[in-house]
C-alpha positions as CSV (number, residue, x, y, z in Angstrom):
1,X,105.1,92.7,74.2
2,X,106.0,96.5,73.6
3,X,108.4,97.8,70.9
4,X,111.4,96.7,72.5
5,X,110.2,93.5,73.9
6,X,111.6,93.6,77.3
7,X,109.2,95.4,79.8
8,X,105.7,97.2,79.9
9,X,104.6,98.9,83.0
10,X,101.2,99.1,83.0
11,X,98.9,100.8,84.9
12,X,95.2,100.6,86.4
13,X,92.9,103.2,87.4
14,X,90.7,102.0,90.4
15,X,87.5,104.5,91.0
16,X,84.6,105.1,93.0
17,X,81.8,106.1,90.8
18,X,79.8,109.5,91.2
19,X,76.3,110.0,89.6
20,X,78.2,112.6,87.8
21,X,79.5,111.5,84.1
22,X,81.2,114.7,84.0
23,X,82.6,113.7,87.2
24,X,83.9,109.9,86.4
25,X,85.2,111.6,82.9
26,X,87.7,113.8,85.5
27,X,88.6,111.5,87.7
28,X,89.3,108.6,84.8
29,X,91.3,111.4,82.9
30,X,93.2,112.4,86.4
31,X,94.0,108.9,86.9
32,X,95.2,107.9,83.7
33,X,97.8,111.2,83.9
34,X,98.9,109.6,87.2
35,X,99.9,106.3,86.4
36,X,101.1,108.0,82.5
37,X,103.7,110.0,85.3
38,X,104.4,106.9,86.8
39,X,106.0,105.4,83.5
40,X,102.7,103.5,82.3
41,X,102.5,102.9,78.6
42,X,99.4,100.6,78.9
43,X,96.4,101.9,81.1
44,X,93.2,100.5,82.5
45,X,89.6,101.3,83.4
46,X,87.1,99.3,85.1
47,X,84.1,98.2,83.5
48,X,81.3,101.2,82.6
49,X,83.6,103.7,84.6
50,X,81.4,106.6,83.2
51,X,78.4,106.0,85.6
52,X,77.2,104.4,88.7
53,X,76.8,100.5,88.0
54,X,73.4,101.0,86.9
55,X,72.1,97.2,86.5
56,X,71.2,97.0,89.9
57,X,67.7,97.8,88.3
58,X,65.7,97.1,85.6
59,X,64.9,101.0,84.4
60,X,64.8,102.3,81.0
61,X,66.2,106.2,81.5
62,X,69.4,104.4,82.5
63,X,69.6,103.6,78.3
64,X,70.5,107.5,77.6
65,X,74.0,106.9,79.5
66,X,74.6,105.0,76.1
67,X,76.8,106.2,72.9
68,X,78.5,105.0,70.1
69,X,81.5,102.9,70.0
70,X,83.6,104.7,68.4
71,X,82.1,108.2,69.6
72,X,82.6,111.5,71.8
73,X,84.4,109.9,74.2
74,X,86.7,107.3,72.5
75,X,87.1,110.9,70.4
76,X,88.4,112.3,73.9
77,X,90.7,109.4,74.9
78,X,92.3,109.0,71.9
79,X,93.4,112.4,72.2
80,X,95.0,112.2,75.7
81,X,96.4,109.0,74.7
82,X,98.3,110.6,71.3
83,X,99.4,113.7,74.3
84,X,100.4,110.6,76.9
85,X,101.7,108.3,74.3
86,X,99.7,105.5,75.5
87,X,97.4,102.8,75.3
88,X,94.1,102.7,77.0
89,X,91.3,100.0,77.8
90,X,88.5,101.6,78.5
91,X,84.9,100.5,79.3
92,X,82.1,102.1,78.1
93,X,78.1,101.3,77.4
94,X,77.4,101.0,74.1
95,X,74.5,102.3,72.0
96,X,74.1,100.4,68.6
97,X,71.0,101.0,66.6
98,X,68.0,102.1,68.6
99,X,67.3,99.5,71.1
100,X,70.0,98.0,70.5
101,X,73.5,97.9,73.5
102,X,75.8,96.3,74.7
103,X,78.9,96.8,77.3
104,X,81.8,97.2,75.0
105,X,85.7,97.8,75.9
106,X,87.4,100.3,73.7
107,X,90.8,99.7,72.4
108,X,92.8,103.1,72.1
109,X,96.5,103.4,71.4
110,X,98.8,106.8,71.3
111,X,100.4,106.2,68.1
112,X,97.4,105.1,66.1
113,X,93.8,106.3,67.7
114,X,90.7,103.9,68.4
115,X,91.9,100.6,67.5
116,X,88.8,98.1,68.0
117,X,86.4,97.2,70.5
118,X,85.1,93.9,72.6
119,X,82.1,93.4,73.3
120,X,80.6,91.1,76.8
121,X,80.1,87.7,75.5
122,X,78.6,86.4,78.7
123,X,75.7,88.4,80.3
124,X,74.5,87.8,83.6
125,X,71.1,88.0,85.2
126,X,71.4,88.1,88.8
127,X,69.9,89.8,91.7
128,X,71.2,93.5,91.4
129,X,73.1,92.4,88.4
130,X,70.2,92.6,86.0
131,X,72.4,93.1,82.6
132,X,70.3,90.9,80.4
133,X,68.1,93.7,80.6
134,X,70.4,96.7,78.6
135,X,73.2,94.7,76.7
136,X,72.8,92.5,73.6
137,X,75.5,89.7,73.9
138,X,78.8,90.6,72.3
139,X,78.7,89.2,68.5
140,X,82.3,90.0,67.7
141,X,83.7,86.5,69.1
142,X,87.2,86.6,70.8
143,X,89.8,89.3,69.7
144,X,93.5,90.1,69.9
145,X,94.5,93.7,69.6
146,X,98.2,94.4,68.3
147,X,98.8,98.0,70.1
148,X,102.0,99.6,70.9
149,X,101.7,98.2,73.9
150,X,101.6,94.6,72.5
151,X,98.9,92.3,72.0
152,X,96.1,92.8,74.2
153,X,92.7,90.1,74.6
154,X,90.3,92.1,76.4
155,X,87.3,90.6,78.3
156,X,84.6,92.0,80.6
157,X,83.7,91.3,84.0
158,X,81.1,87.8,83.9
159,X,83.5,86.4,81.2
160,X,86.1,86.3,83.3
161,X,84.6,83.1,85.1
162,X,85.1,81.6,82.1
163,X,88.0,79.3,81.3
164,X,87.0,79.0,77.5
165,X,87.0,82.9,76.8
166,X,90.5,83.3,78.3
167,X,91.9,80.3,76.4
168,X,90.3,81.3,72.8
169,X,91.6,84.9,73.5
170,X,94.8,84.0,74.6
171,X,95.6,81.5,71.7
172,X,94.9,83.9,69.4
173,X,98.2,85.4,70.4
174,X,97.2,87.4,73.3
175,X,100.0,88.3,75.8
176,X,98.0,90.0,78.5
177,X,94.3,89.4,79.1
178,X,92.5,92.8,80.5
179,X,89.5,92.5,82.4
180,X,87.2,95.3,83.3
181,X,85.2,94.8,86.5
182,X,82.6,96.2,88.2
183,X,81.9,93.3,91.4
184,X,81.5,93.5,94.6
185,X,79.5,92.1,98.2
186,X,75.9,92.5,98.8
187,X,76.2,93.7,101.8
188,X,73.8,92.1,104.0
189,X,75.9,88.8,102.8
190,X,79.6,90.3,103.4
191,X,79.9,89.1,106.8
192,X,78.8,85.3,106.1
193,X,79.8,85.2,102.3
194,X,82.3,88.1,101.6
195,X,85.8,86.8,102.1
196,X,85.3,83.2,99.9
197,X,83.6,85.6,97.0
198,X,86.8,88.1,96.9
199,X,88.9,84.9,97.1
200,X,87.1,83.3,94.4
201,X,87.1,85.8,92.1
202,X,90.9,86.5,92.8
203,X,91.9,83.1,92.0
204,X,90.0,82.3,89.2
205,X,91.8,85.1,87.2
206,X,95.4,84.1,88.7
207,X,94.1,80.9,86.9
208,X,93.7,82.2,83.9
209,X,97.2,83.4,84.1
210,X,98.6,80.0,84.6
211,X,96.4,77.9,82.6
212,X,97.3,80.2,79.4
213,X,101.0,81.1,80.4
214,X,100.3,84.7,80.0
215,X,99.5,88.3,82.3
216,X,96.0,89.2,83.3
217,X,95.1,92.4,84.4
218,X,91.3,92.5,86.7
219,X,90.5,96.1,87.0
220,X,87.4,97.2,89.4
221,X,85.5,99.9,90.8
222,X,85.2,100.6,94.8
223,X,82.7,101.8,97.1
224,X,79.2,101.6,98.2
225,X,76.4,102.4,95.3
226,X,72.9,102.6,96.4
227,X,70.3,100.7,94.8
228,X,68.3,102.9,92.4
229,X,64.9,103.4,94.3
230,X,65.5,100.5,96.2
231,X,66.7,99.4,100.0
232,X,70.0,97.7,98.8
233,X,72.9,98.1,97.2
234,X,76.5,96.8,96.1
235,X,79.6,97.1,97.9
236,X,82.5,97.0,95.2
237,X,85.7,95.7,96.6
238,X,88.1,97.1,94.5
239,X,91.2,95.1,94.8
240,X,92.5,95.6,91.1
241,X,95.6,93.4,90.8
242,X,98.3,92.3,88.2
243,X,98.7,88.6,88.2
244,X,102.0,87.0,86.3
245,X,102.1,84.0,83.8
246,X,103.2,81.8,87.0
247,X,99.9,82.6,89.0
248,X,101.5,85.2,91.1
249,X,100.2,88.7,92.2
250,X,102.6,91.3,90.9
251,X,100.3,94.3,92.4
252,X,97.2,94.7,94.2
253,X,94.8,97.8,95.5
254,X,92.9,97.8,98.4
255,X,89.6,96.8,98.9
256,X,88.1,100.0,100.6
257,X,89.3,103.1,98.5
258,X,90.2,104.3,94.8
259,X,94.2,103.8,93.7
260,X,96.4,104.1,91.0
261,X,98.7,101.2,91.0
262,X,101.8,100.8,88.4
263,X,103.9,97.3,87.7
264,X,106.4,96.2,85.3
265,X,105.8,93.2,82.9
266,X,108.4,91.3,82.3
267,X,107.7,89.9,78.0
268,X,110.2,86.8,79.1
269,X,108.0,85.6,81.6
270,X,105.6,84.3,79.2
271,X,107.7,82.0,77.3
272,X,108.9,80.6,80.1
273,X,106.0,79.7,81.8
274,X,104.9,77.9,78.7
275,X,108.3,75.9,78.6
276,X,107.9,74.8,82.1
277,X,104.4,74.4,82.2
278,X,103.6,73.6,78.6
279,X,99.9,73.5,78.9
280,X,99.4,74.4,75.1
281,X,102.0,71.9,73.7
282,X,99.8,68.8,75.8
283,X,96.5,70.0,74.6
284,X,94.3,66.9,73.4
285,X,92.4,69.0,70.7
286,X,91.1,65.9,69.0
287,X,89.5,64.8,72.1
288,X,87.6,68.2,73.1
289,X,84.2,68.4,70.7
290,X,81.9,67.7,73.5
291,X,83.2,71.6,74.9
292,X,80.6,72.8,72.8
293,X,77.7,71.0,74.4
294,X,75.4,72.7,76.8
295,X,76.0,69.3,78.7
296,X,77.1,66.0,78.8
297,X,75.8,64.4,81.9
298,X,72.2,62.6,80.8
C-alpha cells in the first residue's frame, strides 16, 4: 500500500462550500496542511470542492467554473503536494473541448506531480441533481493509479451505487477505492426520508469494502446550498468516513459541520479479508455474461 507496506494514514478534507472559488481554493489548501500535520500521506476532497454544487439547475454561466484537466489548479496542487510530500484526490469540473465536460478526479502525488484523472462514469438526472446537463459520461473506463501512497481506484459520487464499478476498479489491483461526494437531504424530505437515505448511502459503500476485500474512503461536502434562483435547496450531510476491508467504520465526520479527520490503514487487513472471505477466489466468471444486459426479466 505505501512504500513500506505496513500503514497509510490518510486523511479527508470535509467542507462547506462558499460562492467564492478563491474561497474553497483556501479552505481546501488549509485543510489539506491540517491533516498533512496530522501525519497524512494520502488526502481527500469531496466531489467539485471548488464551487457551490451547482447542478441543482440547469444554467449555462455555471459552464465558466470549468478548466482543463490537467490545468491551473492541478498546477497548484501538485506543488503543495511536492512541499507536503503527499498524495491528493481531488475533484474538479472539467472543461474538454468547447462544449464538451465532465466531473473528473485528479490524481496528484508529492514525488511525481499529476498522475491521471477519472472521469464520472454514471451521471445522474434527478431533481436538483441535474448533471446530465454539464458532464459528458467518463470515456476512460475503470482505472488504478500506482501513487506513493499505493494503488488508488477512484470513483465519483452516483458511481458509488454501483457494485460493478467498485469490483472492475478494485480487480484491477486497487487497494483503496476513493469516492468524492457531494449528497445530501432535500430538506422538505429530511424529516420523513433523511435517516434511511444517510443509512443507505453509508452501507452501500461499507459494502463495497467487504464485497472487494479492500478500503473505501466516501468524502462529502456539508451544509445548506440554496437553490440557484429557486425556493429549494440541498442539505449535504457530511459524514465522510473510512470504512475497512471487513465492513467496519474506521472514522467518521459529523453530519452538521466541516472536519478534518485522520486514520491509519492497516496494508494486512486486505489480504486477510480475502482469505477469510474469499469472495474473488468463488467468483463464477463463466456464468456472469448476462451483467452486461440492460435486463433480463422479459
Amino acid at each position: 500500500m505505501t512504500a513500506a507496506g505496513e500503514r497509510l494514514a490518510v486523511g479527508l478534507v470535509q467542507m462547506a462550500m462558499s460562492e467564492s472559488a478563491a474561497d474553497n481554493d483556501r479552505t481546501a489548501e488549509q485543510g489539506i496542511r491540517e491533516a498533512a500535520k496530522q501525519g497524512a500521506k494520502l488526502v481527500c476532497l469531496p466531489e467539485l470542492y471548488r464551487s457551490r454544487y451547482f447542478c441543482q439547475s440547469e444554467d449555462e454561466q455555471f459552464f465558466a467554473l470549468a478548466e482543463p484537466v490537467p490545468g491551473p489548479t492541478t498546477d497548484k496542487l501538485a506543488a503543495l503536494a511536492k512541499e507536503l510530500d503527499i498524495t491528493l484526490v481531488a475533484s474538479l469540473f472539467e472543461r474538454r473541448a468547447p462544449g464538451l465536460f465532465h466531473n473528473t478526479t485528479a490524481v496528484i502525488d508529492g514525488a511525481s506531480g499529476y498522475i491521471g484523472k477519472y472521469r464520472k462514469m454514471h451521471i445522474p438526472d434527478d431533481p436538483r441533481y441535474y448533471e446530465k446537463y454539464y458532464f459528458t459520461p467518463g470515456d476512460l473506463g475503470f482505472l488504478r493509479f500506482d501513487t506513493s501512497a499505493g494503488r488508488l481506484g477512484v470513483l465519483i459520487c452516483w458511481d458509488q451505487w454501483y457494485p460493478e464499478a467498485a469490483r472492475l476498479t478494485a480487480m484491477q489491483g486497487a487497494d483503496i477505492l476513493i469516492y468524492p461526494t457531494a449528497i445530501g437531504w432535500h430538506p422538505e424530505e429530511k424529516e420523513t426520508n433523511g435517516a434511511a437515505q444517510a443509512e443507505a448511502w453509508t452501507l452501500m459503500q461499507r459494502s463495497h469494502a467487504v464485497a472487494n476485500g479492500c478500503f473505501v474512503i466516501a468524502i462529502n461536502r456539508v451544509g445548506f446550498e440554496p437553490e440557484p434562483g429557486g425556493p429549494g435547496g440541498i442539505q449535504f450531510f457530511g459524514s465522510s468516513f473510512v470504512a475497512a476491508p471487513d465492513g467496519r467504520v474506521l472514522a467518521k465526520a459529523g453530519a452538521e459541520a466541516p472536519a478534518v479527520i485522520v486514520t491509519t490503514l492497516e496494508n494486512a487487513a486486505i489480504e486477510r479479508a480475502r482469505i477469510g472471505w474469499p469472495f474473488m477466489r468463488d467468483r463464477r466468471i463463466d456464468a456472469y455474461g448476462g451483467i452486461t444486459s440492460r435486463w433480463s426479466g422479459e
